[in-house]
N, C-alpha and C positions, 0 to 999 in steps of 0.2 A: 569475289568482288561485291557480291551484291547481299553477302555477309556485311562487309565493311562501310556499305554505304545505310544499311538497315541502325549499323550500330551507331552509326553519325548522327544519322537521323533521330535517333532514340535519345544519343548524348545532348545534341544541339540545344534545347532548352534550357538543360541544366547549366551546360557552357555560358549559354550566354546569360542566365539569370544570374551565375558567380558571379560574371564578369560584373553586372548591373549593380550589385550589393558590394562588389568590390571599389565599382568606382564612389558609388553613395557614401559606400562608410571613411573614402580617403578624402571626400569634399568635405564631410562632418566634421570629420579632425580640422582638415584646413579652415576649416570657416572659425570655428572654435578657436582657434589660434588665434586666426587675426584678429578676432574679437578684443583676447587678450594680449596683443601681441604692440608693442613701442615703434618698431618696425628702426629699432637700433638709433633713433632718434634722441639727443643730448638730455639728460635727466634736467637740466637750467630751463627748457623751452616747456610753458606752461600749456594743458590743453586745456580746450574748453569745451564744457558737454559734463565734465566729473562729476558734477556736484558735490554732495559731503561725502561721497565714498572717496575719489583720491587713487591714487595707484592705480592697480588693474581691474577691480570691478567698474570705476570710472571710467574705463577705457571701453569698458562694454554698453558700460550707459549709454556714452556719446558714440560712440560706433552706431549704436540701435537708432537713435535719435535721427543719426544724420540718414538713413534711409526714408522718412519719408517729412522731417522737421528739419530738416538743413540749416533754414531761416532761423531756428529758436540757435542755434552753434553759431551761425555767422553773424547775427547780433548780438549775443553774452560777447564776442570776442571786438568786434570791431567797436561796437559804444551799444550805452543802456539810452532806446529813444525816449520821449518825451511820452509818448504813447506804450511803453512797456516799462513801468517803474521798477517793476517787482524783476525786473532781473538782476541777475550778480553785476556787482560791480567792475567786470574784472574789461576793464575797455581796453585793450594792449591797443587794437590799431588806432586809436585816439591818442594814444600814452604814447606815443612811437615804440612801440614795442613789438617786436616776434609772437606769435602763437603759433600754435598746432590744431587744425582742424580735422576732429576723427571723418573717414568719410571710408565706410565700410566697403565698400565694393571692389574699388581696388586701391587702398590703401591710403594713409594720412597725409597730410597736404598741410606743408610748412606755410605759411599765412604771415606776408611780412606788411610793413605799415607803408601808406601810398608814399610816406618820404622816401621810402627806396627805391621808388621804380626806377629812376634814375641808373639807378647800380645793376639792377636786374633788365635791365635794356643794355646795358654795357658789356655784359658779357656773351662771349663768340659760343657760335654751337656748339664746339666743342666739351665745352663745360657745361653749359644749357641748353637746352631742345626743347622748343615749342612742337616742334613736330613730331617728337615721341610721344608728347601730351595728346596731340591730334587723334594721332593713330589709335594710342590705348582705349582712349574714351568711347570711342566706336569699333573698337578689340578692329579694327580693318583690316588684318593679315586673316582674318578668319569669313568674317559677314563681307568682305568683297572679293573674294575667291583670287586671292593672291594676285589682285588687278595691279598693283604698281609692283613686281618682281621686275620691272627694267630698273638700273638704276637711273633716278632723275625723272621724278612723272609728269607728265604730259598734262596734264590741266592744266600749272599755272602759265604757261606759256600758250597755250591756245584759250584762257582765259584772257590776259593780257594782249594778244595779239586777235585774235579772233572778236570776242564776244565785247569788249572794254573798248577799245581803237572804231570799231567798225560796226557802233552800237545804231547810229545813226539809220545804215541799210535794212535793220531789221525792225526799227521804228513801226512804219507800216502793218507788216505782219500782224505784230506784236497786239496795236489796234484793233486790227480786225477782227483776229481770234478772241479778244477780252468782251469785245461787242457782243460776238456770235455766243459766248459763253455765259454773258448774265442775263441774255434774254434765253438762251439753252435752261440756267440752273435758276434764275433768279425772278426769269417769266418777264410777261410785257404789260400785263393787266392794271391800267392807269385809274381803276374806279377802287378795287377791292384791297386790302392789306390779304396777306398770305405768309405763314412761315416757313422759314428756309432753318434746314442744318447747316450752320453756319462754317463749320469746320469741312463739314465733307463736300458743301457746292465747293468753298473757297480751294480747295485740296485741287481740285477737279479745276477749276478756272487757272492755278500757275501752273500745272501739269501738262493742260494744253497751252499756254503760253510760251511754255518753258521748250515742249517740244516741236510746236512750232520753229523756234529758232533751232533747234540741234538738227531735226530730223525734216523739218515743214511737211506740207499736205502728200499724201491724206495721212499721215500717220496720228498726225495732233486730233483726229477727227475719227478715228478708231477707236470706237469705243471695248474692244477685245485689249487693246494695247492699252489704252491709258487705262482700264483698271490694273492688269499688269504691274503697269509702274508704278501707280500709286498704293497698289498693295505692298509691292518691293520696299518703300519709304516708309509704308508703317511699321513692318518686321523689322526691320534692320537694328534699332534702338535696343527694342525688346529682346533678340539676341544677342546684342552687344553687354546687356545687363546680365544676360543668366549667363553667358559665356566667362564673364569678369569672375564669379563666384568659385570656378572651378580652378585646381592648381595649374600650374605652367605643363608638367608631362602628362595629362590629359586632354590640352587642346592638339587641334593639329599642328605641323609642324610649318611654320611659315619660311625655314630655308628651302622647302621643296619646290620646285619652278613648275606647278601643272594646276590649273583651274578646272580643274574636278575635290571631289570629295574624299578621292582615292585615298591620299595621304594623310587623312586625317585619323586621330587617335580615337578617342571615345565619347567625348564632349561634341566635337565636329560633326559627326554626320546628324546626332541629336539635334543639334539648337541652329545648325546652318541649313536642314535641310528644304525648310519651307521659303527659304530666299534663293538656295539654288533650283527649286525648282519655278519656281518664278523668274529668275535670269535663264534660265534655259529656254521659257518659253517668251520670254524676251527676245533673247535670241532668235530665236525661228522668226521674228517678224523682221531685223534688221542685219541676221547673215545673209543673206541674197545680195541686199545691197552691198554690202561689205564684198562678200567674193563677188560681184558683178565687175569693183571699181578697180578691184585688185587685177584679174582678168584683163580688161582694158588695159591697165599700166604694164601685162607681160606680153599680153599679145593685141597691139593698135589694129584699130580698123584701119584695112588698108584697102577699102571698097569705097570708101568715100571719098568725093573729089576733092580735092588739096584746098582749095580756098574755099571749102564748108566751114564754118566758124563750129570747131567742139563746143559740146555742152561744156559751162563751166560752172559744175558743183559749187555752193555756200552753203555746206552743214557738217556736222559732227564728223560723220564717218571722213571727210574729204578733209578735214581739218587733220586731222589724225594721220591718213595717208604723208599727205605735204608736208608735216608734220616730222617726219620718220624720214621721210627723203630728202629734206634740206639739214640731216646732220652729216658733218664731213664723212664720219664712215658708218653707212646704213646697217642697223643692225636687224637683222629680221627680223626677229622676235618679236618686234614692234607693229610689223605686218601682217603677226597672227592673227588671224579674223575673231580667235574667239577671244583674243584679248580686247582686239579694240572692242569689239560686242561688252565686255567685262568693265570696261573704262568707260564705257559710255550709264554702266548702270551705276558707276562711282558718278559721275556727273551730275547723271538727273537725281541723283539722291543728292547731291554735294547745294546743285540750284534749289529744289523743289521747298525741301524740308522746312529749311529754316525761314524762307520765305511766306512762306504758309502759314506757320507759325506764327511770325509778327503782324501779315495781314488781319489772322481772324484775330486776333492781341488786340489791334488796332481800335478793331470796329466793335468791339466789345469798351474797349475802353472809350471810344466816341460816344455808341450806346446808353452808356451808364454815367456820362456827365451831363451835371445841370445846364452847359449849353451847347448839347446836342446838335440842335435844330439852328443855330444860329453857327457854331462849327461846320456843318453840312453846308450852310449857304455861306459862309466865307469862302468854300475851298471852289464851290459850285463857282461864286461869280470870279474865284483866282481861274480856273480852268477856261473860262469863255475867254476870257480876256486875252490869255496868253495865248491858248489852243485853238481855241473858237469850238465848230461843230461839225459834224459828219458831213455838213450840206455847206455849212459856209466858214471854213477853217481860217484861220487869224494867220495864220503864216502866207509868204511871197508862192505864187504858183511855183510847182515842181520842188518845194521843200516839204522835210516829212512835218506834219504839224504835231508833233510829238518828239520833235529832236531833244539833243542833249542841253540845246541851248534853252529850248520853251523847256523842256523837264527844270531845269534850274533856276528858273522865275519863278516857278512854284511854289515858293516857302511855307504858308498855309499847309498844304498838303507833304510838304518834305515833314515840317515840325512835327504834325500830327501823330507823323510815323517815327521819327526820333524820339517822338514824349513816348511813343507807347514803350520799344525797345530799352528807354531808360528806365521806366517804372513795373515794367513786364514784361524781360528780356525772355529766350529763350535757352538761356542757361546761366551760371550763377557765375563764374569766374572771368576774372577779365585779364589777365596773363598770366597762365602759370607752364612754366618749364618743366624740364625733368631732368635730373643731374646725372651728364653722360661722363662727368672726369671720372676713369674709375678711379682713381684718389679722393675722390668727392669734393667739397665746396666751403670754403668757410664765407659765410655768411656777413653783415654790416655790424651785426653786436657780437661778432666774435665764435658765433658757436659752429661748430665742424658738420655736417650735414651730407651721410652717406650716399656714395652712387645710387640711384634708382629712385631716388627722395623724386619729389613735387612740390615747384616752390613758386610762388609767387605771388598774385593780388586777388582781393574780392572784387569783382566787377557789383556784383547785386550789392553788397556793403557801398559801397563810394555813390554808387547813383542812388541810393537812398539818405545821406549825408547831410543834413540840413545844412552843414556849413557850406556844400555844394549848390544845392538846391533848394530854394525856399520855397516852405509848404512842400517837402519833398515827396512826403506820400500820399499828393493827388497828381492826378492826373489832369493836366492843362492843355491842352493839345497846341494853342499856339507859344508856347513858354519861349522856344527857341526862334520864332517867327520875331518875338520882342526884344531879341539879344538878352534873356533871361538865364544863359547857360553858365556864368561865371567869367573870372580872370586868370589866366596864369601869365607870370611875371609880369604882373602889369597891363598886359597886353588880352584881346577881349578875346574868348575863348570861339573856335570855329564854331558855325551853327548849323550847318550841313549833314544832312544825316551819313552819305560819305566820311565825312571828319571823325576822327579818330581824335582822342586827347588820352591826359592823364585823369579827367574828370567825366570820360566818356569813351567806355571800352564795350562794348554792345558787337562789335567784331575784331575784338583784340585792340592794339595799337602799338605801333613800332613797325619793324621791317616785314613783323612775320603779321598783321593786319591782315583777314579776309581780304583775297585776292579778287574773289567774286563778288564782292560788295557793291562793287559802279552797275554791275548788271545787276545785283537784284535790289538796288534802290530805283534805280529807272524802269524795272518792272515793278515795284513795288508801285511807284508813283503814279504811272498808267492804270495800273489798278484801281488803288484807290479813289483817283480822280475821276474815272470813270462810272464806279459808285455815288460819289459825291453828284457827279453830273444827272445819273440817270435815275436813280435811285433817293425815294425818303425811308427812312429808318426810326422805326418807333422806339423812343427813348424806354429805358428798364431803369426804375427804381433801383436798382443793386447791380451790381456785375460781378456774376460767376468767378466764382476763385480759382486760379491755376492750379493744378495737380503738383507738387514735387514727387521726383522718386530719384533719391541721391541727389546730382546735380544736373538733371535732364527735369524741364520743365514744361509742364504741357497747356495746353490751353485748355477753354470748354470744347471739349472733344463734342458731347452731344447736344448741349444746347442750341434752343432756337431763340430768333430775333423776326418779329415781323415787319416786313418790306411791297413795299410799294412805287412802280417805274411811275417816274414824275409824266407829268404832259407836256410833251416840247413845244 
């Protein structure tokens, strides 16, 4: 025996180095492929990215390109601006025309012109999935440790019914925690300017706001937990990208039903393991909670006198619970603690991210416009008005002075944040599908477009459009405050950062729209207003350029902004 374990020991490296060079040298191939690879797509449908090479070496071109120049692909193809002469001519989505956008990571993306959305909002999931799209782009059967294996997942109805309906009760909170958090990251000092990293306070600020409402005190105020979480939020992307690179039988296997690492092939324990071990330790602070509520619901206290009013839970975990028991027939699995522990870190990633994102978007883009300082004191005296102040709030006693009603007098402050999301979204696409007929799809100009395609519209294309948007590549912060957004059919285009259109896709539009949008525009708005109110910001000459990598787009990660708490 201790023969055969000597020779294990001996062998092991070697094992597992083949294995290492085996899986390297079958991702080389793969990649190289895709490089060169049509992805079975109609020879009629022109890409864009070729340039004079043409055929297959073109394919590598623009594959290359779109890794970290996306912008220079989704403009040769949708129009040549007024500010980019020297591009090719080849304007399909202008021309009403189809293109093919190489997009190397995980495969070419059919790029049809905005006269089609029409057509592409018409057809049933069946044949198109937005939410195959979802999932791919964040690889989610992998980086959320098989968190939705029930079928039918649980956000958007405790989205909808919870956090959207019932926005009003958590008003309050929401206040408090954003207060306690810009004098926490942003300081109180009314004489001195000071700089702030503007990404990592702001990260830190919707993190506790966000967990405030799922989890409330003291969790939002744990500072062991929220870096936790907020480290969970930076990984996740960054694994979803190296994850995409690798073939389909080296990730793990997402028909498996177990949230560990167990099942996973070769790729999986690599590039998931610094997010599973960060959900685990996530875990340890909110399983207790979880088996405490469970516990309760199997065995009642029945020491307490009958007319003691129970506690009555409002947060994540109790949402989930109630959740799972008001389906006709309870399925357990749904009760697993480390699932809901699992869904809860799908959540605060699903709230957190992209919010964040558009905040420090925002105030960057506030930042670096010539009026600044006159932006700031619009939204400042929209906020007293509607809102009032800590000490003497504008609303009727016993209402929250941040309801959904004062949130939507806010137009100053809604716009600000709609201009940013139109001119510096955080991500480039504004609906694209994925073709689930296995028969595939024929398309508006006739061409046959195989199962597993990607099909649909530029969202960063259309909001940059001057025939949409005049003077579309600045930044106006009240553009939409002016009913400056456009027409369709006649009729004046919504001006709400909520609103959804054909000329404003920022969280999709159509049926399958960001479901969590009403709560993070009303956390957005609290936010910002709160800055505006508390806060002067010294204007910057220039503003930081967004990072691309593929179609994930980042803000200034490390940049600072210097700030100053006004004098009340």
């Amino acid at each position: 025996m201790a023969t055969v374990l000597r020779t294990i020991f001996v062998a092991a490296p070697m094992i597992v180095g083949t294995a290492v060079i085996f899986a390297l040298t079958i991702t080389s191939l793969h990649i190289i492929r895709r490089l060169f690879s049509n992805a079975s797509l109609p020879g009629s449908l022109p890409w864009v990215g070729e340039g004079k090479y043409g055929n297959r070496l073109g394919r590598v071109k623009g594959n290359l390109t779109s890794a970290l120049h996306l912008t220079k692909l989704l403009d040769e193809g949708y129009v040549k601006r007024s500010d980019q002469q020297s591009l090719p001519s080849n304007q399909y989505s202008k021309n009403d025309q189809t293109y093919v956008l190489p997009y190397f990571i995980n495969g070419p993306q059919v790029v049809l012109p905005p006269s089609q959305i029409p057509w592409l909002m018409e057809q049933g999931e069946d044949v198109l999935s937005q939410e195959h799209v979802n999932r791919q782009f964040l690889e989610a059967d992998y980086t959320f440790f098989h968190a939705n294996m029930v079928e039918g997942s649980v956000h958007p109805e405790i989205i909808q019914h919870q956090l959207t309906k019932k926005m009003n009760g958590f008003a309050d909170d929401i206040v408090d925690e954003v207060r306690a958090c810009l004098e926490d990251y942003w300081g109180t000092d009314t004489e001195e300017w000071h700089e702030v990293r503007v990404y990592d306070t702001l990260l830190l600020v919707i993190t506790r706001m966000s967990i405030r409402v799922f989890m409330g005190l003291p969790f939002c105020r744990d500072e062991t937990f929220l870096s936790i979480c907020s480290n969970f939020i930076r990984k996740v992307a960054l694994a979803a990208a190296a994850i995409s690179l690798f073939p389909e039988f080296l990730k793990p296997d997402p028909e498996k039903e177990a949230l560990t690492c167990e099942n996973c092939r070769i790729v999986g324990p690599i590039f998931t393991i610094f997010d599973y071990i960060l959900y685990r330790r996530c875990s340890r602070f909110i399983m207790p909670v979880i088996q405490e509520r469970l516990n309760r619901l199997r065995k009642p206290d029945t020491d307490k006198p009958p007319l003691e009013d129970p506690i009555v839970h409002n947060d994540y975990v109790q949402w989930a619970i109630d959740h799972a028991l008001a389906r006709p027939v309870v399925n357990p699995v749904e009760l697993d603690p480390r699932l809901i522990a699992a869904r809860f870190a799908v959540l605060a990633f699903a709230a957190i991210q992209s919010s964040v994102i558009t905040l420090t978007n925002a105030i960057f883009d506030l930042a670096a416009s010539p009026t600044c300082a006159e932006s700031l004191a619009s939204m400042r005296e929209e906020v007293l008005r509607e809102a009032g102040t800590e000490d003497e709030p504008a609303t009727a006693e016993g209402q929250p002075a941040w309801s959904k009603t004062v949130l939507s007098r806010m137009t100053h402050v809604d716009s600000a944040l709609r201009e940013s999301l139109r001119i510096n979204g955080f991500i480039e696409r504004g609906i694209m599908k994925m073709v689930v007929a296995p028969e595939g799809v024929t398309i508006p100009d006739g061409s046959h477009i195989p199962c597993g395609t990607k099909v649909g519209v530029s969202g960063y294309s259309i909001h940059h459009d001057e025939a949409n948007y005049t003077d579309a590549m600045r930044y106006d912060a009240f553009r939409f405050a002016r009913g400056q957004g456009g027409v369709e059919g006649g009729k004046k285009m919504p001006q709400g950062l909520i609103n959804t259109s054909e000329k404003f896709m920022s969280f999709s539009h159509g049926s399958h729209a960001c479901p969590g949008r009403f709560f993070a525009t009303n956390q957005l708005k609290i936010a910002l207003g709160h800055i505006a109110l508390l806060y002067d910001i010294e204007p910057i000459p220039e503003r930081p350029a967004n990072k691309w990598l593929f179609g994930h787009i980042a803000p200034p990660l490390t940049e600072t902004l210097r700030v100053r708490r006004r004098k009340m």
